[in-house]
PDB file of N, CA, C and O in Angstrom:
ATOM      1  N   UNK A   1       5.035  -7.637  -4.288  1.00  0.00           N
ATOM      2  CA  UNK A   1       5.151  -6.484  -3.448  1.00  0.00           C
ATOM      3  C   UNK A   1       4.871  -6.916  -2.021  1.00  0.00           C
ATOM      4  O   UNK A   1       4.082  -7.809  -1.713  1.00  0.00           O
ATOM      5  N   UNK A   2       5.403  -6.383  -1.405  1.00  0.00           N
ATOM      6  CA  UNK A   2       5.378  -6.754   0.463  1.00  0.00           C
ATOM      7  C   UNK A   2       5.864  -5.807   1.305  1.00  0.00           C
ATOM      8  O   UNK A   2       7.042  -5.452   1.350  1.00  0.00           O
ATOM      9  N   UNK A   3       4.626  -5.230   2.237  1.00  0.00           N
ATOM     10  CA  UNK A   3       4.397  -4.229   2.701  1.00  0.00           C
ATOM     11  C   UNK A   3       4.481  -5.022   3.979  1.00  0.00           C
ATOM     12  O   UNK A   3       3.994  -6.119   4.253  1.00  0.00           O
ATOM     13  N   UNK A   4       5.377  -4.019   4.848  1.00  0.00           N
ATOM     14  CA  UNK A   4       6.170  -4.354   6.135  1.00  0.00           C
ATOM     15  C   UNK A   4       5.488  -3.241   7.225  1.00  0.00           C
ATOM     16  O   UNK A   4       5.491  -2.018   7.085  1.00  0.00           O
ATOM     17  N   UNK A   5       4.946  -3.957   8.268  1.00  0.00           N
ATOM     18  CA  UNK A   5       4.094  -2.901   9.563  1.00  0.00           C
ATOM     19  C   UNK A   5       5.382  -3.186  10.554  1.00  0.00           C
ATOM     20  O   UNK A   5       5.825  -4.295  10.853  1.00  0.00           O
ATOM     21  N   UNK A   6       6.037  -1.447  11.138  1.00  0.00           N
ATOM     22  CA  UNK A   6       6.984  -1.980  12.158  1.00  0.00           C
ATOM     23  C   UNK A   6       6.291  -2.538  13.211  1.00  0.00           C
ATOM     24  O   UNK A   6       5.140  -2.166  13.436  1.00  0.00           O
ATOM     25  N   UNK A   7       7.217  -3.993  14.385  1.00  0.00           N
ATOM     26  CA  UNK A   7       6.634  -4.484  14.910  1.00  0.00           C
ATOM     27  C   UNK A   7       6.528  -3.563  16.333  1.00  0.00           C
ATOM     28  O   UNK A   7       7.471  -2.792  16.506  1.00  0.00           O
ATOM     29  N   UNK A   8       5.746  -3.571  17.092  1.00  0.00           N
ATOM     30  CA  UNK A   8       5.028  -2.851  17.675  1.00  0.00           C
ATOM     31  C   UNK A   8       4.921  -1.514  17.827  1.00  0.00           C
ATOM     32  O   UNK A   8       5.175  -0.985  18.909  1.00  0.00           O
ATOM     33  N   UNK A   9       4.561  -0.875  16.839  1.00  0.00           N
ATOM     34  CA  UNK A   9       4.332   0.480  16.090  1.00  0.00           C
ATOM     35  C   UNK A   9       3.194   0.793  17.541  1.00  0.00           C
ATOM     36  O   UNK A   9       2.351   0.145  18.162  1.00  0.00           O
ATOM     37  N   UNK A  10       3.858   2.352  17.593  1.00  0.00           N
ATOM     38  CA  UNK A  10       3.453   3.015  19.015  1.00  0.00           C
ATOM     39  C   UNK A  10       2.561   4.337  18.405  1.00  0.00           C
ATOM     40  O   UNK A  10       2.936   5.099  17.514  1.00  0.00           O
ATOM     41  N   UNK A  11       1.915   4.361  18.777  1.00  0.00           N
ATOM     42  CA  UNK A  11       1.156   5.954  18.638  1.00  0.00           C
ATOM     43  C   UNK A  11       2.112   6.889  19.256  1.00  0.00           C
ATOM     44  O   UNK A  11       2.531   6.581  20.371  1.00  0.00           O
ATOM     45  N   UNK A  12       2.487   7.883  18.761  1.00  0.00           N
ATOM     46  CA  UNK A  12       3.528   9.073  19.641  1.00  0.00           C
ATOM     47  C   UNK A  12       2.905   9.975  20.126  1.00  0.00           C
ATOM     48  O   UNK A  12       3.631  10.639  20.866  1.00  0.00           O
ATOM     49  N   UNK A  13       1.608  10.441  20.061  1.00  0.00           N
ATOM     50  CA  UNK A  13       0.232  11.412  20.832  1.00  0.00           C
ATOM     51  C   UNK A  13       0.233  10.504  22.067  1.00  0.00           C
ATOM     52  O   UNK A  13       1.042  10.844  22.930  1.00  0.00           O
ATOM     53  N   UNK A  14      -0.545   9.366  22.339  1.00  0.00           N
ATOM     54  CA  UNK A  14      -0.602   9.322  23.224  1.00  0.00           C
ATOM     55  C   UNK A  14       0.561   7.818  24.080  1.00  0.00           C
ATOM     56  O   UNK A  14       0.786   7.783  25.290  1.00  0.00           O
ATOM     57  N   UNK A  15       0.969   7.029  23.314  1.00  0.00           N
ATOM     58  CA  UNK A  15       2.381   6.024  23.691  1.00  0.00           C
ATOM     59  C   UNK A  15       1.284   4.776  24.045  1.00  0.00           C
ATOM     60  O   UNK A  15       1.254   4.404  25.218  1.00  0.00           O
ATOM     61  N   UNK A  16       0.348   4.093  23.027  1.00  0.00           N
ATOM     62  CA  UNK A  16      -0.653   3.152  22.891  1.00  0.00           C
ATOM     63  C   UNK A  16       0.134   2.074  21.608  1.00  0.00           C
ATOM     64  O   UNK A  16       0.884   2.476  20.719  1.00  0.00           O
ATOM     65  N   UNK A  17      -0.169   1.079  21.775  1.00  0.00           N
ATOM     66  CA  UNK A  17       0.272   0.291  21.058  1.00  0.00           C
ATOM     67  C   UNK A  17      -0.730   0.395  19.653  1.00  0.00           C
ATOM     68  O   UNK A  17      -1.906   0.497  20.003  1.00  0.00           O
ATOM     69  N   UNK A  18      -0.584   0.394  18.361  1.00  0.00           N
ATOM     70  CA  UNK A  18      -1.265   0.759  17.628  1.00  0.00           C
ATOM     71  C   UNK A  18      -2.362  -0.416  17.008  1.00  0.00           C
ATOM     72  O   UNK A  18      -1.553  -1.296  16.715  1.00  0.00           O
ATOM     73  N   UNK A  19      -3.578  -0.913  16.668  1.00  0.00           N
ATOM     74  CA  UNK A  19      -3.921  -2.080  16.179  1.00  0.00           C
ATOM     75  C   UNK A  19      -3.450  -2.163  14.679  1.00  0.00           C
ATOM     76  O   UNK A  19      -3.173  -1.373  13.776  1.00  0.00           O
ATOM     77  N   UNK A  20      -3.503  -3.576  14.881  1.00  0.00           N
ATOM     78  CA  UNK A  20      -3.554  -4.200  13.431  1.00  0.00           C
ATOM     79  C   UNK A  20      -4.097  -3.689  12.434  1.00  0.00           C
ATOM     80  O   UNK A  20      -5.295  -3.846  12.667  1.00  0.00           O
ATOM     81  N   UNK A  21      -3.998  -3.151  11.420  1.00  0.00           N
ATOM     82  CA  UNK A  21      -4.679  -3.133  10.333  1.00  0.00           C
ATOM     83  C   UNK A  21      -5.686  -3.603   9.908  1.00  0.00           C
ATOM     84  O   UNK A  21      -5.616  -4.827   9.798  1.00  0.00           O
ATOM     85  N   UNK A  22      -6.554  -3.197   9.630  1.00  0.00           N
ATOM     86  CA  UNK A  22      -8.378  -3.718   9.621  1.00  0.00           C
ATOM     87  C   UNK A  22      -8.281  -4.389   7.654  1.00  0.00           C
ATOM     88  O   UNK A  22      -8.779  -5.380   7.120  1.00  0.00           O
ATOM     89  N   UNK A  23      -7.404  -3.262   7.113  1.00  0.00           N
ATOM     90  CA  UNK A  23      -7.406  -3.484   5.331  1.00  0.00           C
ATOM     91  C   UNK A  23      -6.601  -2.690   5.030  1.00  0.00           C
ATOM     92  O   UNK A  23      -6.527  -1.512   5.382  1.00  0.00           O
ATOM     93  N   UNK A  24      -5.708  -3.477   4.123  1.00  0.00           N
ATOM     94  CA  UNK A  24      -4.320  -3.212   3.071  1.00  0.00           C
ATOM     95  C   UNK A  24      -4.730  -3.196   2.045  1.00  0.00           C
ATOM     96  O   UNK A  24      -5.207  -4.281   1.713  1.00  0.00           O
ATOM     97  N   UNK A  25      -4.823  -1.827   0.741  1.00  0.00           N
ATOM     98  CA  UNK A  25      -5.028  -2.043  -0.363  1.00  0.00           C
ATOM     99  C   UNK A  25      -3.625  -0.941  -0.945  1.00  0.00           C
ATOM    100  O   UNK A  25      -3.118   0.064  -0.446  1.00  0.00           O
ATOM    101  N   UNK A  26      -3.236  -2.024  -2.728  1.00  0.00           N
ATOM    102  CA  UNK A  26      -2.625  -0.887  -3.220  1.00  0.00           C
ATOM    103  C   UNK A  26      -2.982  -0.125  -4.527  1.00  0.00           C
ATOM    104  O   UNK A  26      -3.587  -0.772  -5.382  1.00  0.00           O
ATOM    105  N   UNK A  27      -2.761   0.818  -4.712  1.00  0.00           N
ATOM    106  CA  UNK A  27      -3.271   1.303  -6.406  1.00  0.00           C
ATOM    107  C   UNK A  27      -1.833   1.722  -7.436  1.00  0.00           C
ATOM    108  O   UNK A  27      -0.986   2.544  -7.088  1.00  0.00           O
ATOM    109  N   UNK A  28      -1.810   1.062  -8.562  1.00  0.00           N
ATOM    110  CA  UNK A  28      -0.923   1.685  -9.508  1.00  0.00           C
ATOM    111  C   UNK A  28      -1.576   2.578 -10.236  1.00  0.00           C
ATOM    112  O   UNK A  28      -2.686   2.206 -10.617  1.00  0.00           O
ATOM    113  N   UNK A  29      -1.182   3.811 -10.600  1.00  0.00           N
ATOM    114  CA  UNK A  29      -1.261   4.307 -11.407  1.00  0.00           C
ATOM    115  C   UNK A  29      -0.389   4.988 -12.622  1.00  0.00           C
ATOM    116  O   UNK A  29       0.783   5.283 -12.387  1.00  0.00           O
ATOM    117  N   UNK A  30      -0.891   5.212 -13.783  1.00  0.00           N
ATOM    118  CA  UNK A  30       0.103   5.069 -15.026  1.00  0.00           C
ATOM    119  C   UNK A  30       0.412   6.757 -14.566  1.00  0.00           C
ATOM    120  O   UNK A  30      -0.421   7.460 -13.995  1.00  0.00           O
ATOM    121  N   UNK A  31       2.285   7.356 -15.098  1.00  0.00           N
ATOM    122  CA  UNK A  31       2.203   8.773 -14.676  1.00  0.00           C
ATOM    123  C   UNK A  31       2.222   9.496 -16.094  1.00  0.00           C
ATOM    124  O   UNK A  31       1.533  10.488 -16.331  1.00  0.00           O
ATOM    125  N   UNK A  32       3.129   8.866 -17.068  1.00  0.00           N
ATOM    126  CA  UNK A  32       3.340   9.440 -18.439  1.00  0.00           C
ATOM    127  C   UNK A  32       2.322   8.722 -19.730  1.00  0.00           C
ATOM    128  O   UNK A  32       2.764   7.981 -20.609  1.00  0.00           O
ATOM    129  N   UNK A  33       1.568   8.946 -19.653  1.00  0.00           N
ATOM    130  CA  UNK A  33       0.831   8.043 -20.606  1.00  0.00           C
ATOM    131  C   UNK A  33      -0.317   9.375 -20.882  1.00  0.00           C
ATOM    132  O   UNK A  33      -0.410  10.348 -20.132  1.00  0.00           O
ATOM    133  N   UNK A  34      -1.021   9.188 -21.947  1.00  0.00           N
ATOM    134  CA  UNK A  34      -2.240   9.781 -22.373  1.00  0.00           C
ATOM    135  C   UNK A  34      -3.030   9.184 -22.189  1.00  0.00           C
ATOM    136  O   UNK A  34      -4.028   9.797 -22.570  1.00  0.00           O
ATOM    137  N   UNK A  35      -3.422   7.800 -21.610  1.00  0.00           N
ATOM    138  CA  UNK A  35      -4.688   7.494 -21.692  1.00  0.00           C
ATOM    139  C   UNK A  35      -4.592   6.626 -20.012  1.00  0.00           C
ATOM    140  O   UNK A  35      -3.698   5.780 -20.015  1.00  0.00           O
ATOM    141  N   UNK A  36      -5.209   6.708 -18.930  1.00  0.00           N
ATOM    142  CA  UNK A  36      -5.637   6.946 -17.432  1.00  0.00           C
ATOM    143  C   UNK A  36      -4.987   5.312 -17.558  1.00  0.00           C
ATOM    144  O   UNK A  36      -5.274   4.686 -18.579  1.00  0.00           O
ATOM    145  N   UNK A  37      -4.368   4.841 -16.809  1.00  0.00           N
ATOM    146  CA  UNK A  37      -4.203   3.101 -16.326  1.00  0.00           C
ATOM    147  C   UNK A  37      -3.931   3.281 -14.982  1.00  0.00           C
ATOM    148  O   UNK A  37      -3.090   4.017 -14.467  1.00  0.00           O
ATOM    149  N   UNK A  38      -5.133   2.150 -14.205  1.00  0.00           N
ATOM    150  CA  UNK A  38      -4.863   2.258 -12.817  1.00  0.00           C
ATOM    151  C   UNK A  38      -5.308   0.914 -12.766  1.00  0.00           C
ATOM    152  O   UNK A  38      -6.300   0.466 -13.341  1.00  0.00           O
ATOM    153  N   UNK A  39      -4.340   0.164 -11.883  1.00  0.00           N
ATOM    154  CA  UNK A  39      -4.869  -1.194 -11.137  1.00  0.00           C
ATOM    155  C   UNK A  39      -4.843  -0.877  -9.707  1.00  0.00           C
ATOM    156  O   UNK A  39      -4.181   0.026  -9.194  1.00  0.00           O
ATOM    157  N   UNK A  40      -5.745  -1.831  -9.012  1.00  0.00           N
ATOM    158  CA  UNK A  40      -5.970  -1.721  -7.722  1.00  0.00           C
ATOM    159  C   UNK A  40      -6.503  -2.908  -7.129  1.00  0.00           C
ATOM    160  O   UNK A  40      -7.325  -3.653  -7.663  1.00  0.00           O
ATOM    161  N   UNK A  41      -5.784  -3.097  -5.537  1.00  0.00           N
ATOM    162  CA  UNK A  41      -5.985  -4.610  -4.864  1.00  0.00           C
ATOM    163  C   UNK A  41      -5.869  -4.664  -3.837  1.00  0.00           C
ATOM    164  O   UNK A  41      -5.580  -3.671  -3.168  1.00  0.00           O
ATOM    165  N   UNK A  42      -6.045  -5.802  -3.351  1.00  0.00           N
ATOM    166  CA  UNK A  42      -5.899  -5.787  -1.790  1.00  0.00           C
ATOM    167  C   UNK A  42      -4.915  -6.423  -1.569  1.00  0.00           C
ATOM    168  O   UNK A  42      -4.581  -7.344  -2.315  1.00  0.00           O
ATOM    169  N   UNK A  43      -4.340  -6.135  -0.672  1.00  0.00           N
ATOM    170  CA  UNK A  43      -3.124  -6.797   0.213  1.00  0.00           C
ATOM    171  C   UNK A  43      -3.622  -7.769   0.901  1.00  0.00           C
ATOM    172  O   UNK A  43      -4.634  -7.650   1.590  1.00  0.00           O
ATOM    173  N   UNK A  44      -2.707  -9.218   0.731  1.00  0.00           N
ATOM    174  CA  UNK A  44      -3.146 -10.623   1.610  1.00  0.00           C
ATOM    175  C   UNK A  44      -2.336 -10.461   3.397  1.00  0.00           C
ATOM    176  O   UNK A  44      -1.199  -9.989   3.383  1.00  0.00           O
ATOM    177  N   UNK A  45      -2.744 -10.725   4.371  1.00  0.00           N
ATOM    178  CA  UNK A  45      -2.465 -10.775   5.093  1.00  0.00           C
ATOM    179  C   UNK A  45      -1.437 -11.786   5.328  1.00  0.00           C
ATOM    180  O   UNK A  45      -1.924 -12.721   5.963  1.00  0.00           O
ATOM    181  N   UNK A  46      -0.411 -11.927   5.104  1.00  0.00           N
ATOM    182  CA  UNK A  46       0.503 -13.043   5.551  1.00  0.00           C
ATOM    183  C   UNK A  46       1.256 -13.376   6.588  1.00  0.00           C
ATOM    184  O   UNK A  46       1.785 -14.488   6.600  1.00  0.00           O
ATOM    185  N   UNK A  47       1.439 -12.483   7.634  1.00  0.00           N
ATOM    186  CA  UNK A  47       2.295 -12.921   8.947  1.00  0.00           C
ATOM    187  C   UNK A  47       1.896 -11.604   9.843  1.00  0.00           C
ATOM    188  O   UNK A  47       1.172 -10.738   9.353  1.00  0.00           O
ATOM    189  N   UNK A  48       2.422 -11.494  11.229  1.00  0.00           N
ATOM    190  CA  UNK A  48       1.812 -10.293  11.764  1.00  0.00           C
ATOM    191  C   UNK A  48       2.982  -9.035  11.163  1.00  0.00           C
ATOM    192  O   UNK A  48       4.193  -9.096  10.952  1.00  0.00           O
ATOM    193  N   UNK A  49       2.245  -8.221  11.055  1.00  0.00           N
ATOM    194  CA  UNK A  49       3.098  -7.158  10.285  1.00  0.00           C
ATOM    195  C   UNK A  49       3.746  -7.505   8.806  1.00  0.00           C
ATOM    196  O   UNK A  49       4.851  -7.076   8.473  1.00  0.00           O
ATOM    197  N   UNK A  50       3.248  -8.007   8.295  1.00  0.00           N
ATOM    198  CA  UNK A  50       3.542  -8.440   6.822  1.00  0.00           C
ATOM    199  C   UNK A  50       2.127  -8.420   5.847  1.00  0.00           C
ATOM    200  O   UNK A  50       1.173  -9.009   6.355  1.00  0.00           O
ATOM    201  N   UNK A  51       1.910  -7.843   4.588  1.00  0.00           N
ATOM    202  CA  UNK A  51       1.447  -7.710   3.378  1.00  0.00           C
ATOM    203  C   UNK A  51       1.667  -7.874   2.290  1.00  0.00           C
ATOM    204  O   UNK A  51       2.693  -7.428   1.775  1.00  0.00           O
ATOM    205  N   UNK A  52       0.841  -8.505   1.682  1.00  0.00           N
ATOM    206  CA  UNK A  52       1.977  -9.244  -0.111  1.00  0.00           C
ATOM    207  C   UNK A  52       0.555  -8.872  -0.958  1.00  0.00           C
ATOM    208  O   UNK A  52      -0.605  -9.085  -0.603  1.00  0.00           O
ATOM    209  N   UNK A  53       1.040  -8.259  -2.166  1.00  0.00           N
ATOM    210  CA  UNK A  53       0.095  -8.663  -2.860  1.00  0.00           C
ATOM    211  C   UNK A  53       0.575  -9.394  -4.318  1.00  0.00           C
ATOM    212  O   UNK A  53       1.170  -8.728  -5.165  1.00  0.00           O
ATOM    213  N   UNK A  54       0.332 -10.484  -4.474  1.00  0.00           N
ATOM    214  CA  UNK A  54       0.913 -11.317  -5.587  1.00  0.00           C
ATOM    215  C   UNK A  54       0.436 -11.241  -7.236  1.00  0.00           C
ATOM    216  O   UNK A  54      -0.615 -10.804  -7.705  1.00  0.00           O
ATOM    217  N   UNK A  55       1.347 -11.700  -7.767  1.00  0.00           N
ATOM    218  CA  UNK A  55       1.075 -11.923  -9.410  1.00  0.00           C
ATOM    219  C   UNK A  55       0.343  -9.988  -9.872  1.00  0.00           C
ATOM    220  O   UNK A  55      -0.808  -9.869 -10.292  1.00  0.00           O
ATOM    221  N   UNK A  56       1.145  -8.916  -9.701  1.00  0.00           N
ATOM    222  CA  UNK A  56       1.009  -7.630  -9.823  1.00  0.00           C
ATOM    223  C   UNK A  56       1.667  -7.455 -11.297  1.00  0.00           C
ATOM    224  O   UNK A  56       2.880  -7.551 -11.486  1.00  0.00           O
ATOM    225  N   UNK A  57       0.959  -7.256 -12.061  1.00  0.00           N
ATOM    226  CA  UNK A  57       1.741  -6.758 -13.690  1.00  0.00           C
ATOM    227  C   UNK A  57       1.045  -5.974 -14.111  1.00  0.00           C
ATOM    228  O   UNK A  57      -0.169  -5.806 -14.227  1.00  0.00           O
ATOM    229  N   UNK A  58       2.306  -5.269 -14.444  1.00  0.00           N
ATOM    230  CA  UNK A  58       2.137  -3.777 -14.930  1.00  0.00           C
ATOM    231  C   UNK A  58       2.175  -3.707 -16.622  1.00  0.00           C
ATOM    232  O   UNK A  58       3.057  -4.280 -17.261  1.00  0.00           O
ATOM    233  N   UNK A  59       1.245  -3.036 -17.164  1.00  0.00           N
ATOM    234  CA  UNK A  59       0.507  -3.376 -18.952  1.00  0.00           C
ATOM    235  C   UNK A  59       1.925  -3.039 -19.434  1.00  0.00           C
ATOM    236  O   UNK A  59       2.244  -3.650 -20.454  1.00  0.00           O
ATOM    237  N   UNK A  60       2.810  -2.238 -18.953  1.00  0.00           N
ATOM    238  CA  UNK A  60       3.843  -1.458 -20.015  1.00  0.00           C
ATOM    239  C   UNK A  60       4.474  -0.644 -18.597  1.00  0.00           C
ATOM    240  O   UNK A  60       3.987  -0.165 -17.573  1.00  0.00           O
ATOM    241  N   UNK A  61       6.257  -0.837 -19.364  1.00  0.00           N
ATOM    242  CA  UNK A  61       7.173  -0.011 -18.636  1.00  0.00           C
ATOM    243  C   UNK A  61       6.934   1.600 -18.248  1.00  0.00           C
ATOM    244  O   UNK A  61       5.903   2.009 -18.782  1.00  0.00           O
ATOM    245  N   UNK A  62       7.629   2.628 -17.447  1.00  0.00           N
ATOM    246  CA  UNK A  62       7.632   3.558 -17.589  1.00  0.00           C
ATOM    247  C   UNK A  62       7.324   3.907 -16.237  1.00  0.00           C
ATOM    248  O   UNK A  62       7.416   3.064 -15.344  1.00  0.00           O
ATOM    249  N   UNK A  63       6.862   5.422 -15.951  1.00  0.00           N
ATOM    250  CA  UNK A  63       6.825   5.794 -14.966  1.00  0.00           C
ATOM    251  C   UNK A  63       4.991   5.513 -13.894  1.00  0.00           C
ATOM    252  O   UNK A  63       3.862   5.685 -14.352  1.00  0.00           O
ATOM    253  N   UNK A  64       5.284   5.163 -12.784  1.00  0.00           N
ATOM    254  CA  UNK A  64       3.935   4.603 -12.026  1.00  0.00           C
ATOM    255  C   UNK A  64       4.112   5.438 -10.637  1.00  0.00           C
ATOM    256  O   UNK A  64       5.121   5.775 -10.017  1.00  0.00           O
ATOM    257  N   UNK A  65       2.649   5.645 -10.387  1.00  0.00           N
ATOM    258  CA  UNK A  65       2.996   6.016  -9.303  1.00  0.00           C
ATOM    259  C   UNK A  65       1.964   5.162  -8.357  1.00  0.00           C
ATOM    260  O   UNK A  65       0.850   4.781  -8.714  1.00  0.00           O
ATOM    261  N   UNK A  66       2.642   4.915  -6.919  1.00  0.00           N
ATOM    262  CA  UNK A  66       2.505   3.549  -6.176  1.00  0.00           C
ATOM    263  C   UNK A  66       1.930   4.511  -4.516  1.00  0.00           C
ATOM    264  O   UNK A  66       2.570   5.383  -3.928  1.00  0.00           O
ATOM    265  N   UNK A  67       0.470   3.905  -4.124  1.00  0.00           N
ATOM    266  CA  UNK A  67      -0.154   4.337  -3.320  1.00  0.00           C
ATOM    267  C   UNK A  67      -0.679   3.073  -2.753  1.00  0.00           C
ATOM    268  O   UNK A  67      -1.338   2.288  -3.435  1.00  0.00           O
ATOM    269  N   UNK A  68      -0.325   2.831  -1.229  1.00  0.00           N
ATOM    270  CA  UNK A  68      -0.409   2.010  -0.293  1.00  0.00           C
ATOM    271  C   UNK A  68      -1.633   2.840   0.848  1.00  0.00           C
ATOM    272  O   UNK A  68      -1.393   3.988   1.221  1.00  0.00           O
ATOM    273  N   UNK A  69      -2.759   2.199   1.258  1.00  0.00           N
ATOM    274  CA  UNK A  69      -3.708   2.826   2.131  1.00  0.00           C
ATOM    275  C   UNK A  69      -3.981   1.733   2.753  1.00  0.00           C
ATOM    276  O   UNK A  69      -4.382   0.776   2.091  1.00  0.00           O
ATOM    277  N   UNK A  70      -3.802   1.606   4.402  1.00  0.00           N
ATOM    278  CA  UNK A  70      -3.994   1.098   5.288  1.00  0.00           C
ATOM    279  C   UNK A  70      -5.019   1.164   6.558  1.00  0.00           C
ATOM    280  O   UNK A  70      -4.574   1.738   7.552  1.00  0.00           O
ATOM    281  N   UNK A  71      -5.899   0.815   6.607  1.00  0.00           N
ATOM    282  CA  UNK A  71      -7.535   1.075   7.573  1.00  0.00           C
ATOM    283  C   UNK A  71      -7.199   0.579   8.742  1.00  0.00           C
ATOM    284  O   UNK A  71      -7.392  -0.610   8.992  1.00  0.00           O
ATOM    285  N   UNK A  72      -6.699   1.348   9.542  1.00  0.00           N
ATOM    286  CA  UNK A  72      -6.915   0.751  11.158  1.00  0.00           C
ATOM    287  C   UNK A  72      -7.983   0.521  12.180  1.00  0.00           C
ATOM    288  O   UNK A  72      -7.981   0.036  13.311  1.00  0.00           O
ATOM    289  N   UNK A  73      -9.187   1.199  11.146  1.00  0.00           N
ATOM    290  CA  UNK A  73     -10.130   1.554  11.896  1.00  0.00           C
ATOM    291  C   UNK A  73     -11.394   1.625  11.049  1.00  0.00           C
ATOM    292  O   UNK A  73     -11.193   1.533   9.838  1.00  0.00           O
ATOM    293  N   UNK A  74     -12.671   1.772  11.449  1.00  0.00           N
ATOM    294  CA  UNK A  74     -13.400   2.313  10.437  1.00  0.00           C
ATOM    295  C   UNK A  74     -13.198   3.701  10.043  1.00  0.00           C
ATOM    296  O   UNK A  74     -13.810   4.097   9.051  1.00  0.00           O
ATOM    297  N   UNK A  75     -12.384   4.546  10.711  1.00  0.00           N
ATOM    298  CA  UNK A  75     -12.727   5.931  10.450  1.00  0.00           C
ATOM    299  C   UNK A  75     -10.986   6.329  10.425  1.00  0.00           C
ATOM    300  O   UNK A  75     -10.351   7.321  10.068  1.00  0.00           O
ATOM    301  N   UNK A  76     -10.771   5.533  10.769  1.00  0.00           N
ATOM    302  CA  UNK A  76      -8.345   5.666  10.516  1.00  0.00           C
ATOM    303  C   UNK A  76      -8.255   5.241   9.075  1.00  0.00           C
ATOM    304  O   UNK A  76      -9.060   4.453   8.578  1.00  0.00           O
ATOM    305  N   UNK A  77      -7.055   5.893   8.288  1.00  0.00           N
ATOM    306  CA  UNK A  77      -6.587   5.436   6.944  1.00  0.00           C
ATOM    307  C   UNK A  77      -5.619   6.334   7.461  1.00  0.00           C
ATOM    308  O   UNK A  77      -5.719   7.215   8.315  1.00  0.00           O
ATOM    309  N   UNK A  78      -4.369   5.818   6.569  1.00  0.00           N
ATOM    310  CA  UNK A  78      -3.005   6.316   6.446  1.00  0.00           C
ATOM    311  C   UNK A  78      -2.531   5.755   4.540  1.00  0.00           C
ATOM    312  O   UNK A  78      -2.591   4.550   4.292  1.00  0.00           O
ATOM    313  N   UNK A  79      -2.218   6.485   3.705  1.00  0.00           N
ATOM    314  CA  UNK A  79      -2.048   6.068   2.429  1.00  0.00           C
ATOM    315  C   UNK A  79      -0.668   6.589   2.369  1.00  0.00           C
ATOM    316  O   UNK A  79      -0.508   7.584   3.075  1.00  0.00           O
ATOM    317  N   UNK A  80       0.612   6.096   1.570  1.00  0.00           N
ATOM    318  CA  UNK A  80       1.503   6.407   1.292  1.00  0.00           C
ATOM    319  C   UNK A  80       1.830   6.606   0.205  1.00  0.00           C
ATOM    320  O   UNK A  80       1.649   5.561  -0.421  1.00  0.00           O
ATOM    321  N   UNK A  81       2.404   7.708  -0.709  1.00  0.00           N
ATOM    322  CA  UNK A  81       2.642   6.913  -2.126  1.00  0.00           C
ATOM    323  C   UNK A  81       3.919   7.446  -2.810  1.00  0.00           C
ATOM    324  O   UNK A  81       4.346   8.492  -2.322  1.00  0.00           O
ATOM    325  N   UNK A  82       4.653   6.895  -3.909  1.00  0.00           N
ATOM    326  CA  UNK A  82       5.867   7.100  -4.054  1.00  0.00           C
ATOM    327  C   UNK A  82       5.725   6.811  -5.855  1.00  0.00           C
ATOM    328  O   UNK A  82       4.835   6.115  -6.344  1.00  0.00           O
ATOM    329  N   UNK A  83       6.701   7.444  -6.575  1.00  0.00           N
ATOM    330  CA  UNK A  83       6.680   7.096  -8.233  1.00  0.00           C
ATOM    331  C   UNK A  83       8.047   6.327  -8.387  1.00  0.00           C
ATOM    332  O   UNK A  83       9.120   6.638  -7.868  1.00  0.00           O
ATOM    333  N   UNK A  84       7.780   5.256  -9.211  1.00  0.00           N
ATOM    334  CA  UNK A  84       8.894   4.708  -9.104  1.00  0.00           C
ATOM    335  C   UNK A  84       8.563   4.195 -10.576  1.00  0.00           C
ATOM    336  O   UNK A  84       7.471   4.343 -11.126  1.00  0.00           O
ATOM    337  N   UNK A  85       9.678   3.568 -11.126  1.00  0.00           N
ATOM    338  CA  UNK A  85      10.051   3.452 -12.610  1.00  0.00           C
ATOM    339  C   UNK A  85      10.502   2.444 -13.214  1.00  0.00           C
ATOM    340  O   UNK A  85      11.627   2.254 -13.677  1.00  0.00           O
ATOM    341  N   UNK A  86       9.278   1.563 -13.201  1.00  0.00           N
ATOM    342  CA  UNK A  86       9.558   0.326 -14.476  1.00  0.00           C
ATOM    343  C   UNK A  86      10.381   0.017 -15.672  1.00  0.00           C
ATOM    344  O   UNK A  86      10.283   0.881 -16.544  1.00  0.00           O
ATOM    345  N   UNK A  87      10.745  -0.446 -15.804  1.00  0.00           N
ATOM    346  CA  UNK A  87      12.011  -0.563 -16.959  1.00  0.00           C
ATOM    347  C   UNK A  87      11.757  -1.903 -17.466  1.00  0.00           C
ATOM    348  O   UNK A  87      12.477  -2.378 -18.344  1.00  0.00           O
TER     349      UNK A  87
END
């Protein structure tokens, strides 16, 4: 997985260049299942504006849902998340 920061991402409140990311973590979680499966990790820093997190396996196919949270700050987070479908 590799999580992409656009390169010089602007604040639109006030037109500031935004900092780097302080911490990249992601969480899977299981959506159709009866019994709770969640993994969770950190994102490696690999280039400016680039995030990987490697060797990610998922126990069993099916539906997951995928949450990306990014710390700009001590007190900034932005999390994204999307379900997407293993096969």
């Amino acid at each position: 997985m590799v999580v992409l920061q656009p390169e010089a991402a602007t604040d639109t409140r006030n037109n500031k260049a935004q900092a780097s990311p302080e911490h990249a973590a992601y969480r899977f979680s299981s959506v159709a299942t009866a019994s709770i499966v969640t993994l969770i990790g950190v994102l490696a820093h690999t280039a400016p504006g680039e995030y990987v997190a490697q060797a990610v396996q998922l126990p069993y196919h099916g539906m997951w849902q995928l949450k990306v949270t990014v710390r700009s700050s001590d007190i900034d987070e932005t999390t994204v998340a999307t379900t997407i479908d293993i096969r």
